[in-house]
C-alpha positions as CSV (number, residue, x, y, z in Angstrom):
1,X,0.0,0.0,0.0
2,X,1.4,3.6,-1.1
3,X,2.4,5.9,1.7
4,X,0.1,8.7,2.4
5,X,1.3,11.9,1.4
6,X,1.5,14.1,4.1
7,X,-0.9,17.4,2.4
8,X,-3.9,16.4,1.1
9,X,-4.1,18.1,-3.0
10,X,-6.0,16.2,-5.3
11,X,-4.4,15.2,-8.9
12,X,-8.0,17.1,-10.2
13,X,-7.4,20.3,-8.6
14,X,-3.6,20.2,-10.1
15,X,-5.4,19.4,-13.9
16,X,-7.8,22.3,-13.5
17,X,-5.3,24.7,-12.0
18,X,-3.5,23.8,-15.4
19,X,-6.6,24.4,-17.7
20,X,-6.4,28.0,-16.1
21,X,-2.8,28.7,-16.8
22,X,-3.1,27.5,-20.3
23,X,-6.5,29.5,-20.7
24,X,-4.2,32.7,-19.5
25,X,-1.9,32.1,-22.1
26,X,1.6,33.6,-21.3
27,X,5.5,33.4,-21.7
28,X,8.2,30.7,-21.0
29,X,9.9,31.5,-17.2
30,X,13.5,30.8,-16.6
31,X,13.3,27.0,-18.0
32,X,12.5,28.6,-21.5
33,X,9.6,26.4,-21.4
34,X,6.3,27.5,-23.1
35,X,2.9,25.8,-22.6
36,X,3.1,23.7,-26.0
37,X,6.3,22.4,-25.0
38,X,5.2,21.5,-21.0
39,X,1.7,19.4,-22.7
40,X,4.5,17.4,-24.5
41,X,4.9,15.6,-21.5
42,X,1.7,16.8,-19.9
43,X,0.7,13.7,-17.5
44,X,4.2,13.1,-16.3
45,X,4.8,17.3,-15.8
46,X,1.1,17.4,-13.3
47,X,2.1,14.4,-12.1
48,X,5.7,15.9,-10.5
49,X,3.8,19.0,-9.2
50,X,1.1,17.4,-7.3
51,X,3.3,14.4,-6.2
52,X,5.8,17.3,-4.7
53,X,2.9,19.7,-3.5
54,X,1.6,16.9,-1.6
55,X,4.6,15.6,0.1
56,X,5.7,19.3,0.7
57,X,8.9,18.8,-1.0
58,X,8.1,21.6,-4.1
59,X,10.2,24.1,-4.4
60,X,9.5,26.9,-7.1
61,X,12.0,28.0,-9.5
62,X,13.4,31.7,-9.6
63,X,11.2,33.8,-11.3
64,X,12.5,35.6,-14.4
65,X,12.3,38.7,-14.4
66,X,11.7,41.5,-17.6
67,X,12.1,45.2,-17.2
68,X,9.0,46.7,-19.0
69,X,9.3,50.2,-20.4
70,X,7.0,53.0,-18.5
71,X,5.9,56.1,-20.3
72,X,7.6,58.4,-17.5
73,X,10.8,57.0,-19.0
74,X,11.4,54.4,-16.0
75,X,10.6,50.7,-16.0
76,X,8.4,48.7,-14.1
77,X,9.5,45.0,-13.3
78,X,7.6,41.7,-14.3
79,X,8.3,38.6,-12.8
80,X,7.2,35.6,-15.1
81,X,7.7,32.3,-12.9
82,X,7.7,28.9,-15.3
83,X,4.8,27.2,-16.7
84,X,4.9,24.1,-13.7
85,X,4.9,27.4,-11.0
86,X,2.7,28.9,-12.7
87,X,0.4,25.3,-11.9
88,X,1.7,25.3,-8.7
89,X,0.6,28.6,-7.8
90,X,-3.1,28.3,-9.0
91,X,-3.3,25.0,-7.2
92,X,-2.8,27.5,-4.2
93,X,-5.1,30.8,-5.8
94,X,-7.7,28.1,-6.3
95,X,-7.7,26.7,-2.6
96,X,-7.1,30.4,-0.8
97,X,-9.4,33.0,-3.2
98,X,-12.8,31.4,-1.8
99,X,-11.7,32.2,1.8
100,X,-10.7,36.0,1.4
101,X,-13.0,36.9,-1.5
102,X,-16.1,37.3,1.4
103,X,-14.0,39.4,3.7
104,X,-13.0,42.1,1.0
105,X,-14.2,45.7,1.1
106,X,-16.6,46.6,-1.6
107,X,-14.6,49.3,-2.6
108,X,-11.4,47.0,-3.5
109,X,-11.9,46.0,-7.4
110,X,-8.4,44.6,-8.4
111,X,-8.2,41.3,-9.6
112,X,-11.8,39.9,-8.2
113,X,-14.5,37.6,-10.1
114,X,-17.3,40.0,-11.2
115,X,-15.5,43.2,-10.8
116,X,-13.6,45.6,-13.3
117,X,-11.8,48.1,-13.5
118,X,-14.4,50.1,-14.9
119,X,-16.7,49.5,-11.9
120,X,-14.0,51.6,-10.0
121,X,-14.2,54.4,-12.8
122,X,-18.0,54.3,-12.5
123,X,-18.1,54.7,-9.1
124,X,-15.1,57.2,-9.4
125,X,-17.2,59.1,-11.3
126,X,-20.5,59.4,-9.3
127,X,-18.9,60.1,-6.2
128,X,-16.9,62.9,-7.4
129,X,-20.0,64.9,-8.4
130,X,-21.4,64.3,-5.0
131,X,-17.6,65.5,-3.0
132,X,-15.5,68.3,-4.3
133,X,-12.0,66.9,-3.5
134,X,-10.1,63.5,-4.8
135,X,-7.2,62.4,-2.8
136,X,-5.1,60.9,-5.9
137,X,-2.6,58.2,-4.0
138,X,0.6,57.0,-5.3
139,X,2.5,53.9,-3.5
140,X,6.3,53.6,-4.0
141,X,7.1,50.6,-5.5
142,X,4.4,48.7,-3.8
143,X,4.4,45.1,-5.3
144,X,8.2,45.4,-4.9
145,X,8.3,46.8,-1.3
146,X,5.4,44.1,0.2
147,X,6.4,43.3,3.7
148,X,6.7,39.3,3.9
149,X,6.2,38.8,7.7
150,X,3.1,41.3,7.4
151,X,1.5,39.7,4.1
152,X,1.7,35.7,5.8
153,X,0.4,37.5,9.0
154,X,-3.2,38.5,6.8
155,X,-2.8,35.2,4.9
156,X,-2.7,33.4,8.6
157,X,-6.1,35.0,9.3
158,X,-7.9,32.8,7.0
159,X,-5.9,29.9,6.8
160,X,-5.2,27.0,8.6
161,X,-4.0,24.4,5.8
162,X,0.0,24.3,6.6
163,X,0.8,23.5,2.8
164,X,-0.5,26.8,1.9
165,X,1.5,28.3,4.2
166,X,4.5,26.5,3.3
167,X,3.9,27.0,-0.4
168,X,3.3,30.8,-0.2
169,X,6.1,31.6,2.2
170,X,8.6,29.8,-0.5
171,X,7.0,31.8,-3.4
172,X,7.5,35.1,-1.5
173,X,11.6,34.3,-0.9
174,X,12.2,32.5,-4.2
175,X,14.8,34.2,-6.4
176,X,14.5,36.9,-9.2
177,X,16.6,35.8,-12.5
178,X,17.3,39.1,-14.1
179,X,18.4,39.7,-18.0
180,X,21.5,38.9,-17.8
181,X,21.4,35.7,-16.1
182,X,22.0,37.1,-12.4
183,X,19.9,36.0,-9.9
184,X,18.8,37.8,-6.9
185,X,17.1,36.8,-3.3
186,X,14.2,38.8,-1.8
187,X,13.8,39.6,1.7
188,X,10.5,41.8,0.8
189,X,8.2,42.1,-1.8
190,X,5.8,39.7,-4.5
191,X,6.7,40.0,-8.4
192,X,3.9,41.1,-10.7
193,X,3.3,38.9,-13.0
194,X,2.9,35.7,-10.8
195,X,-0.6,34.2,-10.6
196,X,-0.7,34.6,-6.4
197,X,0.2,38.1,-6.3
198,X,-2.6,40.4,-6.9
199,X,-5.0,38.4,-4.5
200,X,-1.6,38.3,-1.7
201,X,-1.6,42.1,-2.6
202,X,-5.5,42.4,-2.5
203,X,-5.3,40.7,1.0
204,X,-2.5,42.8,2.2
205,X,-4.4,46.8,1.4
206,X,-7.2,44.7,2.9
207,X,-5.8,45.1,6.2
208,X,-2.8,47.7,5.7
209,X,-5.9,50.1,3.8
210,X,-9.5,49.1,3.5
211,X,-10.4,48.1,6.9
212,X,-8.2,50.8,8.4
213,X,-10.4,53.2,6.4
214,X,-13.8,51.9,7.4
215,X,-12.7,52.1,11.0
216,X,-11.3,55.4,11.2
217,X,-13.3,57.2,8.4
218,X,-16.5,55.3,8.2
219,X,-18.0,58.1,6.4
220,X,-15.1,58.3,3.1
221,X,-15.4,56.6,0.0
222,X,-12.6,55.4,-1.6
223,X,-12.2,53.3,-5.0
224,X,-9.0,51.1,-5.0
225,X,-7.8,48.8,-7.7
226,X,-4.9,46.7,-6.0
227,X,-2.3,49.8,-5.4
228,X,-4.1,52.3,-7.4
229,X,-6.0,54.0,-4.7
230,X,-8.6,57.5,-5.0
231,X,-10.2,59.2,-1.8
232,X,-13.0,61.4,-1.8
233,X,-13.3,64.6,0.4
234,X,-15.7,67.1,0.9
235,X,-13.4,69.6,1.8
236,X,-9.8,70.9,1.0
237,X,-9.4,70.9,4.8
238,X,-10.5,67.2,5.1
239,X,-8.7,65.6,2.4
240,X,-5.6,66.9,4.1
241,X,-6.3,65.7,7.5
242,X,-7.2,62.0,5.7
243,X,-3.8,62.1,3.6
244,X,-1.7,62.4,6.7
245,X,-3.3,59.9,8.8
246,X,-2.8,57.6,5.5
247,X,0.6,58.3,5.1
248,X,1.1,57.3,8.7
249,X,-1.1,54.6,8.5
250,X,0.7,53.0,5.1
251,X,4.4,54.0,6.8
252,X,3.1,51.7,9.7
253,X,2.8,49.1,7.2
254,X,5.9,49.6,5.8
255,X,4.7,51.3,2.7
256,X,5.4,54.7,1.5
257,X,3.8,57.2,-0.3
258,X,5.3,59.0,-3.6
259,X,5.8,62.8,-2.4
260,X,6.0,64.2,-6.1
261,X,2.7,61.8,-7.7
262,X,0.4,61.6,-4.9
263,X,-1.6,64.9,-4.5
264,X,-4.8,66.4,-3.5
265,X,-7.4,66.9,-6.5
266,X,-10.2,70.1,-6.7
267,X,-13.3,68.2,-8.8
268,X,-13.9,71.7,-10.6
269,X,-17.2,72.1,-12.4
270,X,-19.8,74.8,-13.0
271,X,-21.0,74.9,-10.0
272,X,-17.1,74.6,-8.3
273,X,-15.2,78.0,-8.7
274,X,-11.7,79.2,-7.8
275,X,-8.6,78.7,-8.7
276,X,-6.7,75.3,-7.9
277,X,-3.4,73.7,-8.0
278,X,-4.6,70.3,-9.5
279,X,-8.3,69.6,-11.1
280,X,-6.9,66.4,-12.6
281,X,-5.8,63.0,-11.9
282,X,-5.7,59.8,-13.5
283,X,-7.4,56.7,-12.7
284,X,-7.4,53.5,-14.4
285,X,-6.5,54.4,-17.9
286,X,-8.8,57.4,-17.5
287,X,-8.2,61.4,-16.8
288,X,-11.1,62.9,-14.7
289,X,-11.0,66.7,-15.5
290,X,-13.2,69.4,-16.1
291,X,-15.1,68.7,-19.6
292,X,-17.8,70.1,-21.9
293,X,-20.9,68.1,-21.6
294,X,-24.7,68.5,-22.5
295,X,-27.7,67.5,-20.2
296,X,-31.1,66.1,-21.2
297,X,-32.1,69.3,-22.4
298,X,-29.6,70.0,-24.9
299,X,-27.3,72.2,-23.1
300,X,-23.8,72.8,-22.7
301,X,-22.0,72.8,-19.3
302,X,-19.0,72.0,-17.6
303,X,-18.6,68.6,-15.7
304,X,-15.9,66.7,-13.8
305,X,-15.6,63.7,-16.1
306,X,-13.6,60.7,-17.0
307,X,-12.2,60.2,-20.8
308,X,-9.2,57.7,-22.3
309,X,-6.0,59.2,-20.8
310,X,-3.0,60.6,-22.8
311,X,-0.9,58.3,-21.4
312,X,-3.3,55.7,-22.5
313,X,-4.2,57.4,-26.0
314,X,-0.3,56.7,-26.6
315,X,0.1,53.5,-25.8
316,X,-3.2,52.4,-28.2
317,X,-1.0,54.3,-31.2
318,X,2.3,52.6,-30.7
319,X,0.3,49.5,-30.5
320,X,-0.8,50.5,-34.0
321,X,2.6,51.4,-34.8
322,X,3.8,48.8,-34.0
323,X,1.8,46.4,-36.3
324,X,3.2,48.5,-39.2
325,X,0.5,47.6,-41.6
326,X,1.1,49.5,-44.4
327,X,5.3,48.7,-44.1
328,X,5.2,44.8,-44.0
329,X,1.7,43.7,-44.2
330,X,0.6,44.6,-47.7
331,X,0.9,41.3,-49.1
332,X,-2.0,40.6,-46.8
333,X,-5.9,41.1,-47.1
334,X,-8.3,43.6,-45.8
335,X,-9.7,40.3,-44.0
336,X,-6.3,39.2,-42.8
337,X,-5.4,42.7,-41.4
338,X,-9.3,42.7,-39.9
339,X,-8.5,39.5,-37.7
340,X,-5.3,41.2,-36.4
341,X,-6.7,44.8,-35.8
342,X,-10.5,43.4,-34.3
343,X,-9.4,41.8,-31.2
344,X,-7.5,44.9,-29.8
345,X,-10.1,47.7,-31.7
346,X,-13.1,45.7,-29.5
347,X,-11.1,45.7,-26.3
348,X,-10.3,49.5,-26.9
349,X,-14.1,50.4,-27.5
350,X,-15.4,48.4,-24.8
351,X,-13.3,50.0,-22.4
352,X,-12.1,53.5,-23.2
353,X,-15.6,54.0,-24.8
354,X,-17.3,53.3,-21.9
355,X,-17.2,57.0,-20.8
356,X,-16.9,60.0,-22.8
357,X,-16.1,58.1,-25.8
358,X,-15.8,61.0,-28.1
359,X,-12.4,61.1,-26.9
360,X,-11.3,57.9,-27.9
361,X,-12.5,58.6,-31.7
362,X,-9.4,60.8,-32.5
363,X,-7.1,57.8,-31.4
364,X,-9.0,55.6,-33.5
365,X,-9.0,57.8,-36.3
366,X,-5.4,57.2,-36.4
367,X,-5.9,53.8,-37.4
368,X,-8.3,54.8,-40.2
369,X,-4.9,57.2,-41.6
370,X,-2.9,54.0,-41.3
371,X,-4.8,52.0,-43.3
372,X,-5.5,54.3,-46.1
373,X,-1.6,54.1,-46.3
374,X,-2.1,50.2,-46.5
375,X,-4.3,50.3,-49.6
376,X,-1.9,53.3,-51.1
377,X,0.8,50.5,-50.7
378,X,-1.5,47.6,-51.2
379,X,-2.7,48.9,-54.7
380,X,-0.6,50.7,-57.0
381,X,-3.7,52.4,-59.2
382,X,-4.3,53.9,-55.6
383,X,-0.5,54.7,-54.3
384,X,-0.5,59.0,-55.9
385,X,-3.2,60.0,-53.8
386,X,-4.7,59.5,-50.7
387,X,-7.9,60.5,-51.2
388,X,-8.4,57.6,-53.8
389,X,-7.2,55.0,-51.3
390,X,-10.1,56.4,-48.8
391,X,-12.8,56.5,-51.5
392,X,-12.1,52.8,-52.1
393,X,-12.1,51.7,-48.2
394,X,-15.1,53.5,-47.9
395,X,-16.9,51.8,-50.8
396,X,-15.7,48.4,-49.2
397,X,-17.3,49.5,-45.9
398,X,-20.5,49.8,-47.1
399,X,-20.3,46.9,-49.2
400,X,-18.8,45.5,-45.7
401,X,-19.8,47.4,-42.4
402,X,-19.2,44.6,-40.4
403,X,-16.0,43.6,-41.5
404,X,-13.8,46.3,-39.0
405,X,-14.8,46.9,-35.6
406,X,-13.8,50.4,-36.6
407,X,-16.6,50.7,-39.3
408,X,-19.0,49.4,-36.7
409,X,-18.6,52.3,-34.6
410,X,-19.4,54.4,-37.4
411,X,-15.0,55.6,-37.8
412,X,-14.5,55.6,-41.6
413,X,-12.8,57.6,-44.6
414,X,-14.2,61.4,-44.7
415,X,-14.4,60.9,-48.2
416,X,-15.9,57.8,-48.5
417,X,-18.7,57.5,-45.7
């Protein structure tokens, strides 16, 4: 008779904490192993993580680590662990997000099932017509400066199984491997990019931040998104006296605020006068400033209002850039260039069109210029003038409206609508 392993992880719960990884895609970690190449062997690679889950003998592999460009000209680091870790680590996500998920503050909208990031912008957006100020926060480095003995004290409220425990504490202190081979210990912090982050980050602002709040300011409303935090105030006067107490409160945690990028924010409208040092922040992809809007009647009038960000409008065109359609792809067909563009168009609409989408247009519009260049490269009867190559995409979308999401939204050639 086998011996009884000492944690008790089903071989099921390893297979469907694989279907999840696979289903999230992603890149090879320090093994150079991709996905494909792990199902080559797929029985024999589940089988080695749960037999060493559940005898407690699995140890996870450093995580390799990719600097990622920021648009302030820094970079922000991305840890992506292997293909088995990544397994691993859902085997654990799986077992520990049931428990937390009922104890988080409605206000928290990172990474949870049925919540978005847009839900935070929605409620952003209500609650700063009803309160005049925005306390916009910014944490320093907050994934990499994560306090380990602090984050396994909240995950030891709601857990009693010891393999979690075990498992969690090792993915905290394994090694980074960094570009050029180096690797690195940690004594604090949780890499983004790792599948138990963002809920061992959700549960750590759970205590460090949201219940904090909802003792000593029962009456605030707040909107947080893992680190990404907004207050509201109703006065210039309050929002200071909340700012300090949370800088104390997250310096007690071992966290600290970013003097330079978090700031105190004047919701100016119509009805808000007077001159302000800040009447904008960003939130999730979105700026909230004063903008034009009309009401049910038909009139014009100033609002405080989320639309796409700059910093957001730039990345969408060096993500069209970057597909250099009318440079390498004109060997391809309107169709073939429609299945690349689509997926990313959709996801662009359905978010940054959510709220005030007339801003978005002129970004998309820049993808309408690029692909009149296509067809002027595509077709030499339409490669002297520009204005040809529109008329002809816009007689193909009517022929076609459905064919680019782009011509679904009504964006299309001026001259050929």
């Amino acid at each position: 008779m086998p011996e009884a392993k000492p944690y008790a992880i089903s071989k099921q719960v390893v297979y469907e904490a694989y279907l999840k990884v696979k289903a999230n895609h992603g890149a090879a970690g320090v093994d150079g192993q991709s996905i494909e190449a792990f199902e080559t062997d797929l029985k024999g690679n589940l089988y080695k993580i749960w037999n060493r889950m559940s005898s407690g003998s699995y140890f996870p592999p450093p995580v390799r680590l990719v600097e990622i460009p920021k648009a302030d000209g820094g970079s922000r680091p991305l840890g992506i662990p292997t293909v088995g870790d990544r397994v691993a680590q859902m085997v654990v996500k799986m077992h520990l997000e049931p428990l937390v998920e009922p104890h988080f503050h409605p206000d928290s909208y990172g990474y949870r099932p049925g919540r978005s990031a847009l839900d935070a912008v929605a409620a952003a957006r209500e609650r700063c017509w009803r309160s005049d100020w925005v306390i916009d926060l910014d944490i320093k480095g907050f994934f990499d400066n994560l306090d380990h003995e602090l984050v396994m004290k909240a995950v030891c409220h709601h857990v009693n199984e010891p393999w979690v425990l075990l498992y969690i504490e090792r993915w905290l202190k394994a090694p980074v491997q960094k570009q050029d081979g180096r690797r690195e210990e940690r004594t604090k912090g949780s890499p983004q990019g790792s599948i138990v982050s963002p809920l061992l980050a959700n549960l750590f602002m759970h205590y460090a931040f949201d219940l904090w709040m909802a003792r000593s300011f029962p009456d605030i409303h707040f909107a947080r998104y893992a680190d990404d935090v907004i207050i509201h105030a109703k006065s210039r006067a309050q929002a200071e006296h909340v700012l300090e107490a949370v800088r104390a409160r997250l310096k007690e945690c071992r966290l600290e605020l970013h003097p330079e990028k978090t700031k105190i924010v004047y919701c100016q409208d119509d009805d808000r006068r007077g001159q302000h040092e800040h009447i904008k922040f960003d939130f999730l992809g979105y700026t909230f400033r004063p903008r034009r809007a009309k009401n049910r009647w038909g009139k014009f009038f100033v609002s405080f209002i989320p639309a796409i960000s700059h910093k957001a409008a730039n990345a969408i065109r060096e993500t069209i850039r970057d597909w250099r359609l009318a440079a390498i792809r004109n060997n391809q067909s309107l169709e073939e260039i429609a299945g690349l563009v689509n997926p990313s168009v959709r996801g662009w609409v359905n978010y940054y069109g959510r709220f005030y989408r007339s801003a978005l247009t002129p970004v998309l519009r820049h993808l309408e210029r690029v692909l009149v260049k296509w067809a002027q490269r595509k077709y030499k009867r339409l490669r002297r003038h520009s204005i040809n190559a529109a008329h002809w995409l816009g007689q193909v979308a009517r022929r076609d409206p459905n064919l680019l999401v782009l011509w679904q939204i009504g964006i299309r050639p001026a001259t050929g609508s």
